[in-house]
VOBA-1610 file (N, C-alpha, C; in pm, whole numbers, padded with zeros to 5 digits, always signed):
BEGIN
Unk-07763+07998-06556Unk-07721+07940-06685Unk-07571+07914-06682Unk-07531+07776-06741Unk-07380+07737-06757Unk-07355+07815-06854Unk-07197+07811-06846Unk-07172+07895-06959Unk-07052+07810-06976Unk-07022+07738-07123Unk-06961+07635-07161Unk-06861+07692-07280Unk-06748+07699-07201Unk-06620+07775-07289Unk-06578+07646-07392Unk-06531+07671-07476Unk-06453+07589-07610Unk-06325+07629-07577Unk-06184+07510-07503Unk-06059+07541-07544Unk-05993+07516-07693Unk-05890+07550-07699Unk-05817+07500-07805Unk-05835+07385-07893Unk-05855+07254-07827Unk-05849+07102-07846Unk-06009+07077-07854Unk-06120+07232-07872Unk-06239+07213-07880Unk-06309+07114-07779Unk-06227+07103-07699Unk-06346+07006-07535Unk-06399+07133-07497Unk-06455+07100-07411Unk-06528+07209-07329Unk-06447+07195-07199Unk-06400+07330-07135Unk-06332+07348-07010Unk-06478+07301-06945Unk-06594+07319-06919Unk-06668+07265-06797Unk-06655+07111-06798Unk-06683+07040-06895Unk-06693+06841-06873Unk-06520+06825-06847Unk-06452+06926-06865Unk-06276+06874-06807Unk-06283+06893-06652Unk-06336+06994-06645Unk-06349+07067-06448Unk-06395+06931-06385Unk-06544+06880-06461Unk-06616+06798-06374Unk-06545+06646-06400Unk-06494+06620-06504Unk-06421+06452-06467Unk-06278+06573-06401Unk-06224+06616-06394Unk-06073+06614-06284Unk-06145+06595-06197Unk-06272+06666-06124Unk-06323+06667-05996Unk-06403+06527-05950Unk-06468+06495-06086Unk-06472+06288-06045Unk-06365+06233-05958Unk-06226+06250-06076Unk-06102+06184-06063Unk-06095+06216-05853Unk-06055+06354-05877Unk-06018+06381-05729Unk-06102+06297-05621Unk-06216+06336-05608Unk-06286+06257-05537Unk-06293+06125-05505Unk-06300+06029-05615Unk-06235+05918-05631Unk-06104+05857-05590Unk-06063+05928-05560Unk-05905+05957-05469Unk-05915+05963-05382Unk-05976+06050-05299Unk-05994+06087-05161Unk-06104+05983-05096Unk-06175+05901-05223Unk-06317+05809-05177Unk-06189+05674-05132Unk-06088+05697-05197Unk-06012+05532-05208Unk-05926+05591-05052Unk-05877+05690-05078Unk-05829+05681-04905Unk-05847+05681-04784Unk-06006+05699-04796Unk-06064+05692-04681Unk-06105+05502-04665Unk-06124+05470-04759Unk-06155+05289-04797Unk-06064+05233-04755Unk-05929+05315-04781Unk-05780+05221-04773Unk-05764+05270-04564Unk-05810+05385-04559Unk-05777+05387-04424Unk-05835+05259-04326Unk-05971+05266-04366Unk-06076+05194-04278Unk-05983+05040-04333Unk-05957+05006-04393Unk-05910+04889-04431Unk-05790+04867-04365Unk-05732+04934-04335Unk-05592+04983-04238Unk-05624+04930-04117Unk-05705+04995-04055Unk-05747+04958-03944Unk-05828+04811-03894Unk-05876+04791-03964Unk-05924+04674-04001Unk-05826+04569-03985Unk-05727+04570-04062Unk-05547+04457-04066Unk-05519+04451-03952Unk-05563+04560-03826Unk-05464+04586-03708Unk-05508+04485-03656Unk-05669+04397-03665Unk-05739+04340-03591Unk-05680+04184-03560Unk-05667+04126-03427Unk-05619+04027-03415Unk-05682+03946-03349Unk-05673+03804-03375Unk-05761+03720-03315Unk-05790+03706-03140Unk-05929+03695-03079Unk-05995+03690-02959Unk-05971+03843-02923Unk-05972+03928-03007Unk-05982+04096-02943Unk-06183+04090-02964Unk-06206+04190-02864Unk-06335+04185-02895Unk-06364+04329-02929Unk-06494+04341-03042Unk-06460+04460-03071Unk-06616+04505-03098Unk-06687+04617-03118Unk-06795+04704-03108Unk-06814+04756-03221Unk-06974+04696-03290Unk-06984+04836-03420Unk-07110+04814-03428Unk-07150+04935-03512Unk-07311+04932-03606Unk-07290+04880-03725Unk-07414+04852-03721Unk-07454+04787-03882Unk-07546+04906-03917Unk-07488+04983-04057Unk-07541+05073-04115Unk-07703+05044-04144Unk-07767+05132-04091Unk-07897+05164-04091Unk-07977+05147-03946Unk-07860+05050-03851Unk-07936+05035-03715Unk-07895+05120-03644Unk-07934+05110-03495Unk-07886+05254-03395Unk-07786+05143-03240Unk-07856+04989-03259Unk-07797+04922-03183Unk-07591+04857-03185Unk-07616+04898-03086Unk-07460+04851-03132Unk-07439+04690-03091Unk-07320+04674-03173Unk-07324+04505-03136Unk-07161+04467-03111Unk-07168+04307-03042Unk-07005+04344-03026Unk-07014+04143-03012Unk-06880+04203-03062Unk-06836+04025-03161Unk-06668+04045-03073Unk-06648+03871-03109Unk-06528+03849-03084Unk-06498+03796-03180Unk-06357+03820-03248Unk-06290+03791-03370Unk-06210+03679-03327Unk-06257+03577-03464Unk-06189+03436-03422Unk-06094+03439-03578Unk-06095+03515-03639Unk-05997+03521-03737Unk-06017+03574-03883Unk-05889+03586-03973Unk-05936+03671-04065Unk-06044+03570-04194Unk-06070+03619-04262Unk-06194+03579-04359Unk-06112+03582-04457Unk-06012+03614-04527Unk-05939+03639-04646Unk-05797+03695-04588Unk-05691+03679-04701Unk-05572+03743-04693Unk-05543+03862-04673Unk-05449+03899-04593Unk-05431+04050-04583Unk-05362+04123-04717Unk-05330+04085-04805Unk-05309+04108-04921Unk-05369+04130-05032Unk-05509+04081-05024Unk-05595+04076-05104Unk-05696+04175-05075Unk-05786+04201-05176Unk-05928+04245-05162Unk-06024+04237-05078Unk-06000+04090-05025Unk-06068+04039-04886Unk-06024+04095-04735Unk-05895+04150-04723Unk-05871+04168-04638Unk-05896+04232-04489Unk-06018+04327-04522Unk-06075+04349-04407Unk-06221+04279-04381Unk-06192+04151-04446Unk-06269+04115-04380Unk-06232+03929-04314Unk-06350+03926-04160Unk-06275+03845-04053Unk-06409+03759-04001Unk-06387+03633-03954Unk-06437+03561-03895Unk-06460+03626-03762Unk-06597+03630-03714Unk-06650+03699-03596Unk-06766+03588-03524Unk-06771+03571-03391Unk-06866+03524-03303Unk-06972+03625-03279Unk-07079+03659-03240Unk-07130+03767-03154Unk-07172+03728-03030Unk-07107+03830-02921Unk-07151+03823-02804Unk-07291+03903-02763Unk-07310+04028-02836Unk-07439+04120-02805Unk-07515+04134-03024Unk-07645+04109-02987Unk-07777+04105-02885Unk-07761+03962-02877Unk-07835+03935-02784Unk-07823+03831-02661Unk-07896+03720-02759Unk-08018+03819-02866Unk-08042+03687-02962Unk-07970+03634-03079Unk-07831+03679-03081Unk-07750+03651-03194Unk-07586+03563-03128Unk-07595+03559-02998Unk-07512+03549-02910Unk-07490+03417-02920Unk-07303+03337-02967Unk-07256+03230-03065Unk-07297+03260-03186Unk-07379+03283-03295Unk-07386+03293-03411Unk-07185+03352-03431Unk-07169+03280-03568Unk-07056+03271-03602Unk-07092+03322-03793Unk-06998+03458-03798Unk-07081+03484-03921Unk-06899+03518-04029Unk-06905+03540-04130Unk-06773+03640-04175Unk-06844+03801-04263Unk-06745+03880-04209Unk-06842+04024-04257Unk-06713+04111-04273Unk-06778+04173-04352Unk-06656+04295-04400Unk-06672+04407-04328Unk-06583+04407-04224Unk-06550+04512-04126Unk-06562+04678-04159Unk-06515+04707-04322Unk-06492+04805-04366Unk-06626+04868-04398Unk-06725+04791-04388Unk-06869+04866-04391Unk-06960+04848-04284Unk-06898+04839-04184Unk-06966+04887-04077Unk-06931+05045-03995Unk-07035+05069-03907Unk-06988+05253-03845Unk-06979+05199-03729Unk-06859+05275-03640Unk-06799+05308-03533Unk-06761+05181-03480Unk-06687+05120-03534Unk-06577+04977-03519Unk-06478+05050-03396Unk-06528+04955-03296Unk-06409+05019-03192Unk-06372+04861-03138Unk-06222+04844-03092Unk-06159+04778-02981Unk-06202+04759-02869Unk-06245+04683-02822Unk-06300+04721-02669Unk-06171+04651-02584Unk-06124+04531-02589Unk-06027+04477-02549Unk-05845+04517-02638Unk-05807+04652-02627Unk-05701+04629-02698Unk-05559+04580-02696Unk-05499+04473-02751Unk-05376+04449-02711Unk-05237+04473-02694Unk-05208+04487-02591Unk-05058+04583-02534Unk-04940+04484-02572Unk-04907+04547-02702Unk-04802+04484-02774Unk-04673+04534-02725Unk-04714+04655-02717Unk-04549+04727-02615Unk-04503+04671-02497Unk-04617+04599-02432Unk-04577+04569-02270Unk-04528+04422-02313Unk-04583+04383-02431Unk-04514+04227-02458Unk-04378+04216-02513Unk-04367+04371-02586Unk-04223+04369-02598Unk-04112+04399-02530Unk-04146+04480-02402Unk-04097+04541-02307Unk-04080+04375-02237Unk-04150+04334-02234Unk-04137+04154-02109Unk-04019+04084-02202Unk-04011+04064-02340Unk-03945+03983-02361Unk-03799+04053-02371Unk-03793+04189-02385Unk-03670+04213-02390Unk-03553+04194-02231Unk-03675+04176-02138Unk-03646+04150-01990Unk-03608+04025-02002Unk-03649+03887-02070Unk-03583+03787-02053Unk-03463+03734-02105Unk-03389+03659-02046Unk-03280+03637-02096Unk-03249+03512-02180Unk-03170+03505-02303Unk-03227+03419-02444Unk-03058+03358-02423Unk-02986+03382-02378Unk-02859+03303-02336Unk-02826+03171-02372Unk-02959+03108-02326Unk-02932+02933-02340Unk-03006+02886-02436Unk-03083+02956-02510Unk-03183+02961-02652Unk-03079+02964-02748Unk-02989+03113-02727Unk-02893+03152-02812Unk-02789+03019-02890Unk-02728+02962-02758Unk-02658+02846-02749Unk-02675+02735-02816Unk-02822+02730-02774Unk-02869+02605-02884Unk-02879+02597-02979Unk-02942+02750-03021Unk-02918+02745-03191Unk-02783+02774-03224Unk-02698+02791-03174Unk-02555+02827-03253Unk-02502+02661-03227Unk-02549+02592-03167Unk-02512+02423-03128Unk-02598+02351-03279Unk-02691+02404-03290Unk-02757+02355-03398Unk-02653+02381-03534Unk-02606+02471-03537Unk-02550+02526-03629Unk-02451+02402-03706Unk-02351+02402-03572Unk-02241+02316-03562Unk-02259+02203-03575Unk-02347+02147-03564Unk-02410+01980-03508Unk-02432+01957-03664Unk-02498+02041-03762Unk-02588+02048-03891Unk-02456+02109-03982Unk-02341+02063-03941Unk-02210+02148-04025Unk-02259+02235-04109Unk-02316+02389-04075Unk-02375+02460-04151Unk-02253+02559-04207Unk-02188+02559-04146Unk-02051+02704-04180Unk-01940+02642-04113Unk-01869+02721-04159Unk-01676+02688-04182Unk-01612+02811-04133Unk-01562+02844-04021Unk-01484+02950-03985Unk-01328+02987-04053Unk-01353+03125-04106Unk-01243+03139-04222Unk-01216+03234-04184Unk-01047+03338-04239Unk-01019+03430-04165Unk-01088+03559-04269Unk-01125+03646-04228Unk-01173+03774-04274Unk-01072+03857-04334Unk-01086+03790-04502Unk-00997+03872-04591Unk-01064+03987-04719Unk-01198+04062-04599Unk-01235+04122-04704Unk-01389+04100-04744Unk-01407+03940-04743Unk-01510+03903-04834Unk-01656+03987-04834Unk-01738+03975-04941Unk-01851+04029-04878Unk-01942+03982-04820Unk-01977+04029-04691Unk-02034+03969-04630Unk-02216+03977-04573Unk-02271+03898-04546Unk-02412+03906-04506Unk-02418+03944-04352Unk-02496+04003-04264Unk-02496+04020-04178Unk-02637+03925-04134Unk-02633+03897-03979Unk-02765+03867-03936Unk-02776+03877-03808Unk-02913+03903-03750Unk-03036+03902-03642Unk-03037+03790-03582Unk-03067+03814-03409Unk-03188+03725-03362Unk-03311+03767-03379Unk-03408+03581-03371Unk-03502+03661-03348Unk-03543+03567-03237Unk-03605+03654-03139Unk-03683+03582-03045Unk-03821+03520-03030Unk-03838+03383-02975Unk-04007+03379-02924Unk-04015+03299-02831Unk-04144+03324-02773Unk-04159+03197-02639Unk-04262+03121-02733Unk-04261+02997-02705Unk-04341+02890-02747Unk-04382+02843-02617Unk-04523+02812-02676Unk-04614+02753-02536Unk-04583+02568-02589Unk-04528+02477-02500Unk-04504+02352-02528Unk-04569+02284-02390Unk-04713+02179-02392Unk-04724+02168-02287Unk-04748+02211-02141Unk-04837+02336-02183Unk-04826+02462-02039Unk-04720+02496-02038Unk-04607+02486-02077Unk-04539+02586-02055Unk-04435+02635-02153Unk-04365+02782-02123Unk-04343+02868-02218Unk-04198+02847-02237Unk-04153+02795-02378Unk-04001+02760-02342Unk-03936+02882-02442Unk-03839+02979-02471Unk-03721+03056-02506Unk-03676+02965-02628Unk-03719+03037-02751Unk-03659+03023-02841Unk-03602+03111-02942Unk-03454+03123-02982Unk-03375+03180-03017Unk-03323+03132-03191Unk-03385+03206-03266Unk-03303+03207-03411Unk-03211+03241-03479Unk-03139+03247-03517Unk-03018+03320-03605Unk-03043+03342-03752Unk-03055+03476-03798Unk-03150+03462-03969Unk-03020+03578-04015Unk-03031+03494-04125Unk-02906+03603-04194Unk-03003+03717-04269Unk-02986+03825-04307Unk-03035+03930-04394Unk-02982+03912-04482Unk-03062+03814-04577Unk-03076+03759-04721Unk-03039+03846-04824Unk-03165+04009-04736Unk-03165+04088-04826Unk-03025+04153-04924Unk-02932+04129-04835Unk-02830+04230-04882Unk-02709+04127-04943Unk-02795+04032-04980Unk-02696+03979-05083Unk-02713+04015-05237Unk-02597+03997-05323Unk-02627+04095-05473Unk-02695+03988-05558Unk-02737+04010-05656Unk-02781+03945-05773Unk-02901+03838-05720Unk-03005+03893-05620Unk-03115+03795-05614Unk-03216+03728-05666Unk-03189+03839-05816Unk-03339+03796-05925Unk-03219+03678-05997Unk-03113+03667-06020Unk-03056+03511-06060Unk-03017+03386-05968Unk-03101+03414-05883Unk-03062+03267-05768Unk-03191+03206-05801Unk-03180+03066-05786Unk-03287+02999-05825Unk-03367+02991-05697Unk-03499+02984-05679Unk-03560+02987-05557Unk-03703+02943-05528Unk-03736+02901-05635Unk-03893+02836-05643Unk-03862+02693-05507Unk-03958+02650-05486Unk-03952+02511-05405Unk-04135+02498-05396Unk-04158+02402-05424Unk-04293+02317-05411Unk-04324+02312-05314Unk-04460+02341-05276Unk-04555+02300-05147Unk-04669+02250-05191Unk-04702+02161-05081Unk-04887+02030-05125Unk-04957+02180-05146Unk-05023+02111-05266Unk-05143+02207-05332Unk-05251+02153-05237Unk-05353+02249-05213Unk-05466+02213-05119Unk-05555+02076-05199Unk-05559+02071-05330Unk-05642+01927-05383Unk-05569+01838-05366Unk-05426+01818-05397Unk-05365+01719-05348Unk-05364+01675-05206Unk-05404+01755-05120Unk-05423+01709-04985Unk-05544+01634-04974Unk-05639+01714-05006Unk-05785+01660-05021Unk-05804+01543-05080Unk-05720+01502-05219Unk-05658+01411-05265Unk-05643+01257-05157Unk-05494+01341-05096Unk-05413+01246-04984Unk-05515+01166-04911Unk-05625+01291-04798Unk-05694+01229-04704Unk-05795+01157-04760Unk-05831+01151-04896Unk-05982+01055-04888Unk-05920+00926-04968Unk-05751+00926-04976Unk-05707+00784-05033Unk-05677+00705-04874Unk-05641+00805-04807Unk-05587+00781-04645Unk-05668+00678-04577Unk-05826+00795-04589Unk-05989+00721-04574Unk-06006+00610-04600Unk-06035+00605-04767Unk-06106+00464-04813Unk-05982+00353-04764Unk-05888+00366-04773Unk-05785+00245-04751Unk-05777+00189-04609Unk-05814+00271-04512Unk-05860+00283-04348Unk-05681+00262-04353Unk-05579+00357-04391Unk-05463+00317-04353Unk-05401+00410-04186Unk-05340+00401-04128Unk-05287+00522-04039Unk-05233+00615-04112Unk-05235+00703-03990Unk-05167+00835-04062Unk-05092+00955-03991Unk-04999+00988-04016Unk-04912+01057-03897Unk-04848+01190-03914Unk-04860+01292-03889Unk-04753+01422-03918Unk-04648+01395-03849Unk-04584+01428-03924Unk-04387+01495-03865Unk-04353+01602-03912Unk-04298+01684-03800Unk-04247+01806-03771Unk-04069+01787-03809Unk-04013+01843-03898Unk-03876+01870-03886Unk-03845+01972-03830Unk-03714+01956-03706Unk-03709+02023-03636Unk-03588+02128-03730Unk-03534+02242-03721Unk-03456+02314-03762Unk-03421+02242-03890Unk-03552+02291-04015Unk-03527+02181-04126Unk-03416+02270-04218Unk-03419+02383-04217Unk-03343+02459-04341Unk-03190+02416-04302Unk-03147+02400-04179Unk-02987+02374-04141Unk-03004+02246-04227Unk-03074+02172-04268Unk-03064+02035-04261Unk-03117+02022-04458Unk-03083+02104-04510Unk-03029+02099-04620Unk-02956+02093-04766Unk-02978+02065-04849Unk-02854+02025-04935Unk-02714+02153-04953Unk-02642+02081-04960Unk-02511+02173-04967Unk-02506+02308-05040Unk-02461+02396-05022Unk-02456+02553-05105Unk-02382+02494-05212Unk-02433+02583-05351Unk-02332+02556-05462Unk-02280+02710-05522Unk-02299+02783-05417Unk-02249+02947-05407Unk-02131+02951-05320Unk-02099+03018-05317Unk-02007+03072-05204Unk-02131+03249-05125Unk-02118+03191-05015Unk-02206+03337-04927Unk-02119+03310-04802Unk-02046+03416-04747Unk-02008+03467-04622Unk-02102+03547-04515Unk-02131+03502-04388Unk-02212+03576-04268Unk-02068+03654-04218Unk-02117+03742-04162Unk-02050+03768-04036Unk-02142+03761-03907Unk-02047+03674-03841Unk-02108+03558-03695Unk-02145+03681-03608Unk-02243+03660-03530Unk-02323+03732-03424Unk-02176+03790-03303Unk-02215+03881-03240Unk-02137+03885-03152Unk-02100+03809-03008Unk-02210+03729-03021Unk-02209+03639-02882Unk-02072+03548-02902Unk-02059+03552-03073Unk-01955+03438-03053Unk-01836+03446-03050Unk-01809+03601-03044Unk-01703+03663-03020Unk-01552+03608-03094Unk-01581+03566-03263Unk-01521+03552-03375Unk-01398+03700-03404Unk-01320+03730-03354Unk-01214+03834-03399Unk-01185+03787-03493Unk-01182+03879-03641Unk-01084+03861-03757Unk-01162+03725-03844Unk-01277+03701-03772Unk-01336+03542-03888Unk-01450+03619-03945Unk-01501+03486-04045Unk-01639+03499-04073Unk-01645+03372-04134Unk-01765+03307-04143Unk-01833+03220-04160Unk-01869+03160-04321Unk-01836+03088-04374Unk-01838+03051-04524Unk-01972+02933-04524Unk-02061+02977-04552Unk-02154+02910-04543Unk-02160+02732-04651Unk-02163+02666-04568Unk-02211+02482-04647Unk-02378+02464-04699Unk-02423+02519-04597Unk-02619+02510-04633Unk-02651+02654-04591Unk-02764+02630-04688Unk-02885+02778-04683Unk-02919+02749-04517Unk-02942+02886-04464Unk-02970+02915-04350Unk-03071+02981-04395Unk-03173+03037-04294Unk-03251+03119-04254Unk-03275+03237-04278Unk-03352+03276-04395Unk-03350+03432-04460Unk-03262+03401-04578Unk-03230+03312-04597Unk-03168+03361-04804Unk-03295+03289-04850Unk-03272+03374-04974Unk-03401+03361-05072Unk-03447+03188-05097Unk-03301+03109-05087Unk-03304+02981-05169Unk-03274+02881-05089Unk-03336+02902-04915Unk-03304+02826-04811Unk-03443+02763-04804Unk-03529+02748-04848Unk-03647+02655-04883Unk-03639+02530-04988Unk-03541+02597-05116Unk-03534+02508-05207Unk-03430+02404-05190Unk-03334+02436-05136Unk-03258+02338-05096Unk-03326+02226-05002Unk-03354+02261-04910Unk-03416+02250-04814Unk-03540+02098-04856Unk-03597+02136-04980Unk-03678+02067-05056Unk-03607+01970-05145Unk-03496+01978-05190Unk-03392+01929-05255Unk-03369+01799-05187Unk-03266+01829-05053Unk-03280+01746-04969Unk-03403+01651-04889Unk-03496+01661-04947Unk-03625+01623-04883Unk-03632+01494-05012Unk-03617+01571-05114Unk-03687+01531-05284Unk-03572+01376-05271Unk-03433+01436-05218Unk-03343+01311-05273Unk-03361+01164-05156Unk-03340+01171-05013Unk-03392+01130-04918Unk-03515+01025-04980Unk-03670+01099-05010Unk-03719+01028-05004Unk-03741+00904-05167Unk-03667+00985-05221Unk-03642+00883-05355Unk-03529+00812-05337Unk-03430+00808-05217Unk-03362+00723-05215Unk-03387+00567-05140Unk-03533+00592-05057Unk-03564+00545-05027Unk-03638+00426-05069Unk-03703+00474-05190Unk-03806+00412-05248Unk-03923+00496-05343Unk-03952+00599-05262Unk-04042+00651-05309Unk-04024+00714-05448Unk-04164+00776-05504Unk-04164+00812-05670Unk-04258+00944-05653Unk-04211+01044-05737Unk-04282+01201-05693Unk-04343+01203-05774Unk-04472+01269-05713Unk-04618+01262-05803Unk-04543+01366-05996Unk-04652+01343-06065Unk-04565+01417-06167Unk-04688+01537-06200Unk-04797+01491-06070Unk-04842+01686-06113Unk-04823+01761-05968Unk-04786+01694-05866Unk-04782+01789-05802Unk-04635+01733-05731Unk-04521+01815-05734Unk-04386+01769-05696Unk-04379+01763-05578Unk-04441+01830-05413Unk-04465+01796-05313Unk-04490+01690-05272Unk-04603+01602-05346Unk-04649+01467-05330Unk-04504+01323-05332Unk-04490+01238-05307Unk-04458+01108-05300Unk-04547+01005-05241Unk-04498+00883-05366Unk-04616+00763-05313Unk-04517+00638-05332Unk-04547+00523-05304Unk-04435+00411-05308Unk-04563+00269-05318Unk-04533+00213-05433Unk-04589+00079-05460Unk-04524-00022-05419Unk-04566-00149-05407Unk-04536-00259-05449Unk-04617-00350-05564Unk-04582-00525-05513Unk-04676-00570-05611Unk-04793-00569-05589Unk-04853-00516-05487Unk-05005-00534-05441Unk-05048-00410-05448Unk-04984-00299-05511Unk-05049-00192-05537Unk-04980-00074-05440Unk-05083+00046-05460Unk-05026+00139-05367Unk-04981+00133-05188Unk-04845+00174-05137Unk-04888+00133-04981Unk-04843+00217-04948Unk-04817+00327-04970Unk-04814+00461-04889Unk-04777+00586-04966Unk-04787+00731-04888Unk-04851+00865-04954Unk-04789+00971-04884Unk-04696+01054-04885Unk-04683+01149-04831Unk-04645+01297-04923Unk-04679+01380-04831Unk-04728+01497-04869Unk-04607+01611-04803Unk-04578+01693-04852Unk-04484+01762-04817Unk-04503+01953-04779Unk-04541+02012-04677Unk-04554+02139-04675Unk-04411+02236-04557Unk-04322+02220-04644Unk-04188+02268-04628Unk-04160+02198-04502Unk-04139+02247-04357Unk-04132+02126-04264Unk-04207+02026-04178Unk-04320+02051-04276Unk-04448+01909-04216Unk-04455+01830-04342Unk-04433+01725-04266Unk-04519+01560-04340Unk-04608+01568-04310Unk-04727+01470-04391Unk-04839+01432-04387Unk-04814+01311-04443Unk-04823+01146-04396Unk-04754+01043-04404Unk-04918+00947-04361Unk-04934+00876-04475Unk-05029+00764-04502Unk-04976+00624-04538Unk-04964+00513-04466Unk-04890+00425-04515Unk-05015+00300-04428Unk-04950+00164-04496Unk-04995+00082-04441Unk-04876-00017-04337Unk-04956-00097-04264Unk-04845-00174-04126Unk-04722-00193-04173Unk-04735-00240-04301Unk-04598-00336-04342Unk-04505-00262-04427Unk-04547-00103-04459Unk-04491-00008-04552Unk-04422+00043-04418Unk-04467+00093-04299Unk-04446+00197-04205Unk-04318+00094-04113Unk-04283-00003-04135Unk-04219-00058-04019Unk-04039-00098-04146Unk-04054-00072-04264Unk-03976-00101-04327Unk-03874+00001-04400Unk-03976+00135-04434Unk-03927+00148-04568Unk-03923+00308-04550Unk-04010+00440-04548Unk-04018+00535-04522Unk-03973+00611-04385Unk-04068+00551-04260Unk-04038+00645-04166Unk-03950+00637-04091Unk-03831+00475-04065Unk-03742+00505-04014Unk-03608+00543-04058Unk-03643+00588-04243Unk-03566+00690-04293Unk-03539+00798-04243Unk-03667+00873-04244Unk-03710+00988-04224Unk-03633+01026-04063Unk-03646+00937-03972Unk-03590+00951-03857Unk-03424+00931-03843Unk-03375+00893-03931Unk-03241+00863-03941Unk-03185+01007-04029Unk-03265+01038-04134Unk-03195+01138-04191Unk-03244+01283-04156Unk-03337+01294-04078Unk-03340+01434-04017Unk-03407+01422-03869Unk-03380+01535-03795Unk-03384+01588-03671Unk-03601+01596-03624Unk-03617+01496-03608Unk-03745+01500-03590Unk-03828+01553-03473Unk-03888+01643-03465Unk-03943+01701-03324Unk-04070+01621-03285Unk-04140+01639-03168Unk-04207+01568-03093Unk-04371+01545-03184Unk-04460+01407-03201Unk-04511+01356-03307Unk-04620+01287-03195Unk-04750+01291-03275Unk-04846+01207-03168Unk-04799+01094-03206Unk-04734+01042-03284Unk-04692+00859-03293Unk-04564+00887-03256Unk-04471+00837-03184Unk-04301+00863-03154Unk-04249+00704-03288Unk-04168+00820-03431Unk-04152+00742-03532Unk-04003+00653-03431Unk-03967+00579-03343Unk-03865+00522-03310Unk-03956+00416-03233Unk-04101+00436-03258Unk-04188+00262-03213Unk-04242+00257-03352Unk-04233+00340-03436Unk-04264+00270-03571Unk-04216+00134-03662
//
């Protein structure tokens, strides 16, 4: 027999015992959820990996072709999978939530240490160079003498890019944004193509049978609109600056508001050109004449998505676009446009 005490506040100490002990449990049920979900995030694409499906005894083993949802979200452990075993499910391409399956193992795991250990072996010297050439070329900063100011510090960062079989050394310079003051009053929103407006783009692209071309801006943030702050770096040591520091002209790399500019300069460019920005989605630009619409582009920070017709493309947009920024390599080369 229970025996059901009356406190003070007339609850009963037993229904308090048993919801704290809900509560607890419920706690310990979410950290074991959040663990498996942990593990789950670690997972990276073409690892192949081993589990049961609760209630079977067979094990099965998939190769992960990518995640199924954001790692931020609710979705997150769960991933786009192939299966390689049983032999009758073998290609089936399914998405499944990792976090409810038993004994999820790695079979292929990837040696991230030995990849970091290789790149710290190579030498970024002439990477370095280029981007500090970029710098200069894109009048990004002004060498001033060091009276104090406060200053931002910044990082490389390294990567190899695969271009064409082969792996070329590339070298960034990113200021640590973070440690500049007053970041919740810098303005910093900037527009990117909403996914319907794309969907949008390609089936006007379609019915019109017009061409259609991406462009890559190459080092787009050097390449825009002027600072209307004052922000000081202090320059890397390669460049062996005694007594300077750097007064920045354009958002660089890592401040909060090196996108919006960035977009700024994009926004003025292509309205100086001709073009007119959609008025629901500010990414968008389109450009008429008297015969109606003749071209469409779409903006996702440094990719175009560019729809035009013969007599739009040889006049008016793209050998703007090539004149006013640094264009990287394009299945159409915009200089036979």
């Amino acid at each position: 027999m229970v025996k059901i005490v009356l406190n003070l506040k007339g609850e009963t100490v037993l229904i308090w015992k048993i919801r704290q002990r809900m509560i607890y449990m419920r706690k310990v049920w979410n950290i074991i959820l959040e663990s498996q979900a942990n593990d789950c995030m670690k997972l990276k694409k073409d690892q192949i990996v081993n589990f049961k499906i609760p209630g079977e005894n067979d094990t099965r083993e998939a190769i992960i072709l990518g995640r199924a949802g954001k790692a931020t979200t609710v979705k997150k452990s769960w991933y786009n999978i192939e299966y390689n075993q049983p032999e009758n499910m073998r290609g089936d391409q399914i998405s499944i939530d990792l976090r409810t399956v038993n004994d999820l193992k790695v079979v292929n795991q990837s040696d991230d240490l030995n990849e970091d250990v290789l790149l710290s072996d190579i030498d970024f010297t002439e990477a370095r160079e280029a981007e500090l050439d970029n710098w200069r070329k894109h009048n990004v900063f002004e060498e001033v003498e060091d009276n104090g100011q406060n200053c931002i510090s910044t990082r490389w960062v390294y990567t190899m890019k695969e271009l064409e079989n082969e792996f070329h050394r590339k070298a960034r310079l990113v200021a640590k944004g973070f440690e500049e003051d007053s970041l919740d009053e810098i303005p910093k929103n900037s527009p990117t193509c909403e996914k319907q407006s794309l969907r949008l783009i390609l089936s006007i692209i379609a019915s019109k049978r017009w061409s259609i071309n991406s462009v890559d801006i190459k080092t787009a943030f050097l390449q825009g609109e002027k600072m209307q702050r004052e922000v000081y770096l202090r320059p890397p040591k390669e460049v062996k600056a005694t007594g300077k520091v750097w007064r920045l002209n354009k958002c660089v790399y890592g401040l909060v508001d090196a996108s919006l500019k960035w977009y700024e300069k994009v926004k003025a460019t292509l309205l100086d050109c001709g073009g007119t920005v959609s008025k629901i989605d500010s990414a968008v630009f389109y450009w008429y004449n008297e015969k109606g619409l003749t071209g469409v582009l779409a903006v996702h920070v440094d990719d175009f998505l560019l729809g035009r017709i013969s007599a739009f493309e040889k006049t008016v947009c793209c050998p703007r676009i090539g004149d006013m920024f640094k264009v990287g390599k394009n299945p159409v080369s915009l200089s036979n446009i």
